[in-house]
N, C-alpha and C positions, 0 to 999 in steps of 0.2 A: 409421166408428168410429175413437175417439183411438186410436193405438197405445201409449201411455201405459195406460189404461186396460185396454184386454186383456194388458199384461205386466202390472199389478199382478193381475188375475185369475186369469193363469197362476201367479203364483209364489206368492200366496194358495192356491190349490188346490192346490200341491204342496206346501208347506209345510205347512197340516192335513193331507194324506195321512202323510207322515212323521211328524209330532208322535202323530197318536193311532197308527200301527205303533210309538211305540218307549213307549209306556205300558202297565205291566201290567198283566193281567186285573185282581189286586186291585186296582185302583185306577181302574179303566175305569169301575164303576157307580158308584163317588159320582163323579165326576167329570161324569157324561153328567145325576146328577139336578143336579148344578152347570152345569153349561151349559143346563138352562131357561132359565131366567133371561136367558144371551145372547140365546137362537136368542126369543125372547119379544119383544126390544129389534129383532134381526134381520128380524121380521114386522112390527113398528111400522114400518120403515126402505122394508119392500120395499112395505108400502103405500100409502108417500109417493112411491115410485119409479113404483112401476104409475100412479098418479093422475094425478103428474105427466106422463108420458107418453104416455098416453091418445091426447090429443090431438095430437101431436106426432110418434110414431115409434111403431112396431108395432113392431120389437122390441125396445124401451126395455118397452115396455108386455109384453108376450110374456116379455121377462127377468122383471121384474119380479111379474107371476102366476108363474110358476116358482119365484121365489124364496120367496114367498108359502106355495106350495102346500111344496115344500121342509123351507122350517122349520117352518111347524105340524104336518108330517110327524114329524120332528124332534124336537118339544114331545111331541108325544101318548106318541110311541114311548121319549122319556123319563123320562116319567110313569109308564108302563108295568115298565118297568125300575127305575122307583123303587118301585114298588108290590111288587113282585116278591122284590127286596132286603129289603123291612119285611116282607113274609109270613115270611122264611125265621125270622126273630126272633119270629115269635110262636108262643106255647105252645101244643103240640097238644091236644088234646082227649080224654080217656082213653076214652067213646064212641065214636068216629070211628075 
């Protein structure tokens, strides 16, 4: 593996650690239903990786389902969180 490649990895991965620890709460959920849209582009990417790989390297391929599985992890559980956030806004029901 490039050593090029796993330093941009690492300093990727520790650089989103630190950015979402110094964002505050109020602003973590629009921000997480903002980043669909990334981790969405993220899944197009990693299924070009996985594909291409296939063939080639098992864990190019291996990475690649990871990342896959990952971000549509990712997507849903943002979804969720955005779903969540719009409940808190809607009028209760004097029934209920």
């Amino acid at each position: 593996m490039d050593p090029l490649i796993l330093f941009v990895f690492v300093l990727a991965a520790f650089l989103g650690v630190e950015l979402i620890a110094k964002v505050p709460s109020q602003l973590h959920t629009p921000l997480m239903s903002g980043t669909n849209a990334i981790s969405g582009i993220t899944i197009v990417g990693a299924v070009a990786v996985a594909a291409a790989a296939v063939g080639t390297s098992r864990l190019g391929a291996a990475l690649g389902f990871a990342a896959i599985f990952l971000a549509t992890v990712n997507v849903v559980g943002g979804y969720f969180v955005t779903d969540r956030m719009l409940g808190m806004f809607k009028s209760k029901k004097e029934g209920k």
